[in-house]
C-alpha positions as CSV (number, residue, x, y, z in Angstrom):
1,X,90.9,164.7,13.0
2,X,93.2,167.8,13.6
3,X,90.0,170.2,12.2
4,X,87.4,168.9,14.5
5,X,89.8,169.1,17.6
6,X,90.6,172.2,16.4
7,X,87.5,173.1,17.5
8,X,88.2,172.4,21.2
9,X,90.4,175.3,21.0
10,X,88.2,178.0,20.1
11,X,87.2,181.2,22.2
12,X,83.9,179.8,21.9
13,X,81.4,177.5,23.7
14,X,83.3,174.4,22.8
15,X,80.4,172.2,23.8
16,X,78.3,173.1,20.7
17,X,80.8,171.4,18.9
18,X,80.8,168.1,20.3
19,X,77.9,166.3,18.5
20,X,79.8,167.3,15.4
21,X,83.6,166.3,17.2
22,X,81.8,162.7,17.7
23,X,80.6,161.8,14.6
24,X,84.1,162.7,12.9
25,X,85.8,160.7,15.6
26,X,83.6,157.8,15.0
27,X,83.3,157.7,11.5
28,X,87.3,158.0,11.7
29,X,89.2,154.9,11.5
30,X,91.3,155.3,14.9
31,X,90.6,153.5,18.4
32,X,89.4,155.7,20.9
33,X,93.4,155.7,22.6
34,X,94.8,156.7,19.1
35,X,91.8,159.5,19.1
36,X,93.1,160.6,22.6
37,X,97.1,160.7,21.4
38,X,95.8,162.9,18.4
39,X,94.0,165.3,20.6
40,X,96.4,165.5,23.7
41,X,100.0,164.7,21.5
42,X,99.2,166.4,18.7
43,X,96.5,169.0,18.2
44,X,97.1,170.5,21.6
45,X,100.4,171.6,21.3
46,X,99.8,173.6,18.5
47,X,97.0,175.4,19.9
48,X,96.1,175.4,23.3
49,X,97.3,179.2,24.0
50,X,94.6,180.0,21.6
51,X,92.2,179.2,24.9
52,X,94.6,180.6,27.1
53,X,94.7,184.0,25.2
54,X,92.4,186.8,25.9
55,X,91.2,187.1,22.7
56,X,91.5,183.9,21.0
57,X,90.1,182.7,17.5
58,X,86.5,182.2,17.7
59,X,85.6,181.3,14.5
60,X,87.7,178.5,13.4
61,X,91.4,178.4,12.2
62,X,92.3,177.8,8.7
63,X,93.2,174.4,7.6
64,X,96.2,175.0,5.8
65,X,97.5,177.1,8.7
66,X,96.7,174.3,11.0
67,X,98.4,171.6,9.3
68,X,101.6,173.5,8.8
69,X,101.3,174.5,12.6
70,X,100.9,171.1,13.8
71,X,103.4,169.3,11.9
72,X,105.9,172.2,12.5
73,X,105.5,171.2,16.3
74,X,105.4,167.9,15.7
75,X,108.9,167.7,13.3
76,X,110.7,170.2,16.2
77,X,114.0,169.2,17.1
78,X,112.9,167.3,20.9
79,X,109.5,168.4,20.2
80,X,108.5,165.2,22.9
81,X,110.8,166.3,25.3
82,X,109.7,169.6,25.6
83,X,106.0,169.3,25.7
84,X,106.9,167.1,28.7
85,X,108.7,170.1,30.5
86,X,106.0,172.5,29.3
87,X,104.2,172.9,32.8
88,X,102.0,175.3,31.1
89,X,100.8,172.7,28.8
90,X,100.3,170.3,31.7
91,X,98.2,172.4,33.7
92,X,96.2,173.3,30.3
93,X,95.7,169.2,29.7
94,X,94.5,168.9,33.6
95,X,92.8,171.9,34.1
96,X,90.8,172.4,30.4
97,X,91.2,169.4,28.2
98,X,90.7,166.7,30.1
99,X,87.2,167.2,30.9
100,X,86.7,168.1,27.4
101,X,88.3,165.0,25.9
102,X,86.0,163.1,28.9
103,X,82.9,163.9,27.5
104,X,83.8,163.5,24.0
105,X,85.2,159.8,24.7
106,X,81.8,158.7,26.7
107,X,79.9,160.1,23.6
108,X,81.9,158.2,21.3
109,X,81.9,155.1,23.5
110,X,78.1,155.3,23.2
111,X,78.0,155.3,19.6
112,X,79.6,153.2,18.8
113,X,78.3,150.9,21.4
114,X,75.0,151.9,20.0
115,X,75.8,151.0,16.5
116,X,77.4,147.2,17.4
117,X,73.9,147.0,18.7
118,X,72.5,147.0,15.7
119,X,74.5,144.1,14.3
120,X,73.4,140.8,15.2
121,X,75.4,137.4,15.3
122,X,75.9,136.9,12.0
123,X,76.7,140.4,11.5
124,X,73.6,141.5,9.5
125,X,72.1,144.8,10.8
126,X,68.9,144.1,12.3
């Protein structure tokens, strides 16, 4: 999950990636909430300055680098504590991410509403 969020964080159209941010998310075995912590609690905090840099990765961050960068934030003494005081990282979540992370959910919501449909009753796909 931390690769295709990484995505979000690119100096890049971050919409092209969303089809792609989807189908990892749904094939994933986390509720849509536990997608949300991962994205907001844990993948931001490593790399939202990317977006707020002038020039920013663009063409994707390595995923050793990213998985040492994210548990490195995430094992910080008070790590918690300070991304609550972070007001930067606030305003990033309110201003950026959020509607990001919106249009992502109501895709996933969709698919996998779409895909129960195709189950009937006694749970053979139809």
């Amino acid at each position: 999950m931390w690769v295709a969020f990484s995505h979000l964080f690119l100096d890049a159209d971050v919409a092209e990636n969303y089809p792609w941010i989807v189908r990892t998310c749904v094939a994933s075995p986390y509720a849509v909430e536990t997608l949300k912590s991962i994205l907001f609690d844990e993948v931001s905090p490593a790399l939202y300055q990317n977006v707020l840099s002038v020039a920013g990765e663009w063409a994707g961050f390595d995923e050793n680098w990213l998985v040492a960068r994210i548990v490195q934030i995430k094992s910080a003494p008070y790590a918690s504590v300070c991304r609550i005081l972070n007001l930067r990282l606030q305003w990033f979540h309110r201003s950026y991410l959020r509607k990001h992370w919106h249009e992502i959910e109501i895709r996933i919501l969709r698919e996998t509403s779409h895909s129960n449909a195709r189950v009937n009753v006694r749970g053979k796909q139809q």
